[in-house]
ChimeraX commands (.cxc) that place a marker at each C-alpha (Angstrom):
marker #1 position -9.41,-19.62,-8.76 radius 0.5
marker #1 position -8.73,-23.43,-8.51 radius 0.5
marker #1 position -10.08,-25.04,-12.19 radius 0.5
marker #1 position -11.60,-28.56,-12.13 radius 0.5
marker #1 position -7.99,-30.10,-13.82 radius 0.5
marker #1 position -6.28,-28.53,-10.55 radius 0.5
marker #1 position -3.65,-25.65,-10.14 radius 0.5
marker #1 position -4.48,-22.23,-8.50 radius 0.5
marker #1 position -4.24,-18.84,-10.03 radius 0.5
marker #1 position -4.51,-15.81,-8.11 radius 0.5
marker #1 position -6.04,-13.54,-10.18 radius 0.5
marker #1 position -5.65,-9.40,-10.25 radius 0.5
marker #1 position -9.76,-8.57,-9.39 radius 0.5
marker #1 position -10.03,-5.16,-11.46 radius 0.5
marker #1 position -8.53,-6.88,-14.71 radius 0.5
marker #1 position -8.84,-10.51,-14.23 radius 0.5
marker #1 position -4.93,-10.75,-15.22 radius 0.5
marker #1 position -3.36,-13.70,-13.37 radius 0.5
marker #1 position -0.86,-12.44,-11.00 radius 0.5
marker #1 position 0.25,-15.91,-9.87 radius 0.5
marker #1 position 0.01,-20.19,-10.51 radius 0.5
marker #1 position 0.80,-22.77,-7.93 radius 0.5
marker #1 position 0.58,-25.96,-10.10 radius 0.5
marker #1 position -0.09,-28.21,-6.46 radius 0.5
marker #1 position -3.19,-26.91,-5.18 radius 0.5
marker #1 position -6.37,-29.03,-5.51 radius 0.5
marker #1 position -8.46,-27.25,-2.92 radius 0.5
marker #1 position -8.52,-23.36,-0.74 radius 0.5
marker #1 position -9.04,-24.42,2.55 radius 0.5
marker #1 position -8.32,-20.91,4.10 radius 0.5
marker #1 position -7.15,-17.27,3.28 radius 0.5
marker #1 position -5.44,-14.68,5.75 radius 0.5
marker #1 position -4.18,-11.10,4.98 radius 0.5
marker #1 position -0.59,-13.28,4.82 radius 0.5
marker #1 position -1.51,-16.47,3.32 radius 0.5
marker #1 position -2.83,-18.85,1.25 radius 0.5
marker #1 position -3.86,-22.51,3.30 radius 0.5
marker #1 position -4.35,-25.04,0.26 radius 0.5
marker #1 position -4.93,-28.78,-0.30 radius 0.5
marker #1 position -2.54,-30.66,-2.40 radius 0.5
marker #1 position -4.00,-34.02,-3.92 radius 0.5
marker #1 position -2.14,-35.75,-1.39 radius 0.5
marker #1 position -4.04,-34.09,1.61 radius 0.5
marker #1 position -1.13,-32.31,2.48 radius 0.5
marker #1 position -1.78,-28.16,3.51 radius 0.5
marker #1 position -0.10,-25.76,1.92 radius 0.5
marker #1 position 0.86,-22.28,3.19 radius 0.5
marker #1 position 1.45,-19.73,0.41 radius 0.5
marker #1 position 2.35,-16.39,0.81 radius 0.5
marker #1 position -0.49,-14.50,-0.82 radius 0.5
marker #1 position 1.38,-11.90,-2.57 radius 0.5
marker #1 position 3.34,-14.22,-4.77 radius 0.5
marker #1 position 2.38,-17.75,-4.18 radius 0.5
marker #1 position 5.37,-18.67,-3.04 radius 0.5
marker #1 position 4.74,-22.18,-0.56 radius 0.5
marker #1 position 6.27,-20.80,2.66 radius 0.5
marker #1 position 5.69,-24.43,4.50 radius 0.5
marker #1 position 3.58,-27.51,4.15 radius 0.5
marker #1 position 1.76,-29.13,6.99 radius 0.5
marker #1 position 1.69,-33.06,6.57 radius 0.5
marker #1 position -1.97,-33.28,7.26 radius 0.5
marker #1 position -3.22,-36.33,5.06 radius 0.5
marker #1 position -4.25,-38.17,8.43 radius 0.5
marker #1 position -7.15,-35.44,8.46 radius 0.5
marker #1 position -9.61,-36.53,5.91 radius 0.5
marker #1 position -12.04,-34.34,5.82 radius 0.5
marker #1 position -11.19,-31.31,4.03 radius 0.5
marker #1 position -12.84,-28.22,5.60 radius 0.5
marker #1 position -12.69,-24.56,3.45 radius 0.5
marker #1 position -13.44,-21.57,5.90 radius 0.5
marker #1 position -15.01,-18.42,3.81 radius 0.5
marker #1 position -16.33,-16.91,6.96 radius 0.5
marker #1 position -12.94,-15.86,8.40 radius 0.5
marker #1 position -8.99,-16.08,8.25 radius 0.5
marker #1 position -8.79,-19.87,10.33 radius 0.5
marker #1 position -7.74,-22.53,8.71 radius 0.5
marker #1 position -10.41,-25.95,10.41 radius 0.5
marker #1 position -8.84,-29.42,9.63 radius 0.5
marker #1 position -10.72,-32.30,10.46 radius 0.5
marker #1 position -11.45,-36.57,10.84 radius 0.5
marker #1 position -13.39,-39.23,10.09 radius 0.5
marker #1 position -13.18,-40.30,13.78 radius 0.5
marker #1 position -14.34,-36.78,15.07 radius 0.5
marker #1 position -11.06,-34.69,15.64 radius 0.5
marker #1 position -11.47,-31.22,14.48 radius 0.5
marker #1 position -8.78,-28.18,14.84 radius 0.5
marker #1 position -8.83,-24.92,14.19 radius 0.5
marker #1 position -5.66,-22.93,13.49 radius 0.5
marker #1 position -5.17,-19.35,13.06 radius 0.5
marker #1 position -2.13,-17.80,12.73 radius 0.5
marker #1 position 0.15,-15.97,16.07 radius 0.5
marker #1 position -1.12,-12.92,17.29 radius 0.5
marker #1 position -3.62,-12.52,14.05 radius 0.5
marker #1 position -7.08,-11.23,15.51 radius 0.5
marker #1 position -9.83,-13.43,13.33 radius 0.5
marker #1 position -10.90,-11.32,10.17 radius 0.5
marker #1 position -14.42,-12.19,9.24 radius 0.5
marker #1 position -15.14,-11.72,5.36 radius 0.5
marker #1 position -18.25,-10.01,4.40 radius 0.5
marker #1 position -20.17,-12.05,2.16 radius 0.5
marker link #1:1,2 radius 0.2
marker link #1:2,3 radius 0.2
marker link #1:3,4 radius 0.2
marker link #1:4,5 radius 0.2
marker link #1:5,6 radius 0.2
marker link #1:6,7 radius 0.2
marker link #1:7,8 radius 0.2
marker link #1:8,9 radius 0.2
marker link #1:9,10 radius 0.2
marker link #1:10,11 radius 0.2
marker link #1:11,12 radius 0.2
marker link #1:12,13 radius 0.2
marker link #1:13,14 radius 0.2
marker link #1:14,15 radius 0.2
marker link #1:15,16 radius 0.2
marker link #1:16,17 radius 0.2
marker link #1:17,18 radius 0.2
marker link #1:18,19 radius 0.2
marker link #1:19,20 radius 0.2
marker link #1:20,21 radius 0.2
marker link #1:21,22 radius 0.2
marker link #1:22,23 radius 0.2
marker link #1:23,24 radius 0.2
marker link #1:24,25 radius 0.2
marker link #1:25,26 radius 0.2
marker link #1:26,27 radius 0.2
marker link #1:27,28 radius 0.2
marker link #1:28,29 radius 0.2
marker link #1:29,30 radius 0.2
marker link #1:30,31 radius 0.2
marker link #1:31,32 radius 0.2
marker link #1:32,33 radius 0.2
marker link #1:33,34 radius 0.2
marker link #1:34,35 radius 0.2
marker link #1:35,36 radius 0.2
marker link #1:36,37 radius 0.2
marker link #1:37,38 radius 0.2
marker link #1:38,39 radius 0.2
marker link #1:39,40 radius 0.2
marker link #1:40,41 radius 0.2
marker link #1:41,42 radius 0.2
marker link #1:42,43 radius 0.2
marker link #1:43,44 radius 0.2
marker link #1:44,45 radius 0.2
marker link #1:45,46 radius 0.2
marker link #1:46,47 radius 0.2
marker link #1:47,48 radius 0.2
marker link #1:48,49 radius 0.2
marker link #1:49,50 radius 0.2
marker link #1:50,51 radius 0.2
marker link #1:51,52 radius 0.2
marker link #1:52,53 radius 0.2
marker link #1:53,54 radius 0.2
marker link #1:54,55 radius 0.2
marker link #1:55,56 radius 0.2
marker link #1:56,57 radius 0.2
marker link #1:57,58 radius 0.2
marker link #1:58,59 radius 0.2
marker link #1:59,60 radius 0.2
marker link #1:60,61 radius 0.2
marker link #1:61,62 radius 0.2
marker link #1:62,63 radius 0.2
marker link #1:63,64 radius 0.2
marker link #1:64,65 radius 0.2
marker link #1:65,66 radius 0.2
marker link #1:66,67 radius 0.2
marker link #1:67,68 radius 0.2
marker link #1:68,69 radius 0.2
marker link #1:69,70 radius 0.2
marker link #1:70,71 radius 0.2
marker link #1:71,72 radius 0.2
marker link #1:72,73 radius 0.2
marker link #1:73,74 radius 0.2
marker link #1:74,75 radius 0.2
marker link #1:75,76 radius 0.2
marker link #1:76,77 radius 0.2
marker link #1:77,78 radius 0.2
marker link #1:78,79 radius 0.2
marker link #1:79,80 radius 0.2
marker link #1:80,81 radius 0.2
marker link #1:81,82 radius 0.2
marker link #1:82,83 radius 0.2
marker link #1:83,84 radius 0.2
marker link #1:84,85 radius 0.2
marker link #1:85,86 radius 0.2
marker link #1:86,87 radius 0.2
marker link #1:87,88 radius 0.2
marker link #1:88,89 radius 0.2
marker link #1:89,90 radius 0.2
marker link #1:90,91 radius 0.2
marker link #1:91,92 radius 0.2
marker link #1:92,93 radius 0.2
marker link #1:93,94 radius 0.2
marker link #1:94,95 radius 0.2
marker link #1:95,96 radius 0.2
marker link #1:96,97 radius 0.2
marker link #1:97,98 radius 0.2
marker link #1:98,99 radius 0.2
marker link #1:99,100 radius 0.2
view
């Protein structure tokens, strides 16, 4: 859950008790069975691991200005103004498509 004043919880879905709070997050771009791909305010992404929220690496990705959030499937999709769009999935992960 990412509330309007920013921050993400990751909330426990049976009780609704928070399991974890990454202050930085301003937007979910992506989820994987590993990971958490996030938006800070400053464009950056964000990899957390999804058990903890621990940020595992940060991609400096402010050049790529138009924020994209996947919630078909596992790949995180970055794109541009001027048209450049990429689509990253993590090594040797088969693409997980969520049922909706």
């Amino acid at each position: 859950v990412v509330p309007e004043a920013g921050g993400m919880y990751c909330l426990n879905a049976l009780t609704g008790d928070s399991r974890w709070f990454e202050p930085r997050v301003a937007r979910v771009l992506a989820v994987s069975p590993n990971r958490v791909y996030a938006a800070d305010k400053l464009g950056r992404t964000l990899l957390l691991d999804r058990t903890n929220g621990a940020m595992v690496g940060r991609l400096e990705t402010s050049q790529l200005d138009v924020p994209i959030t996947n919630s078909v499937t596992d790949r995180l999709v970055l794109g541009s103004s001027g048209g450049l769009v990429q689509c990253l999935r993590e090594t040797a992960a088969a693409q997980l498509a969520r049922s909706r």
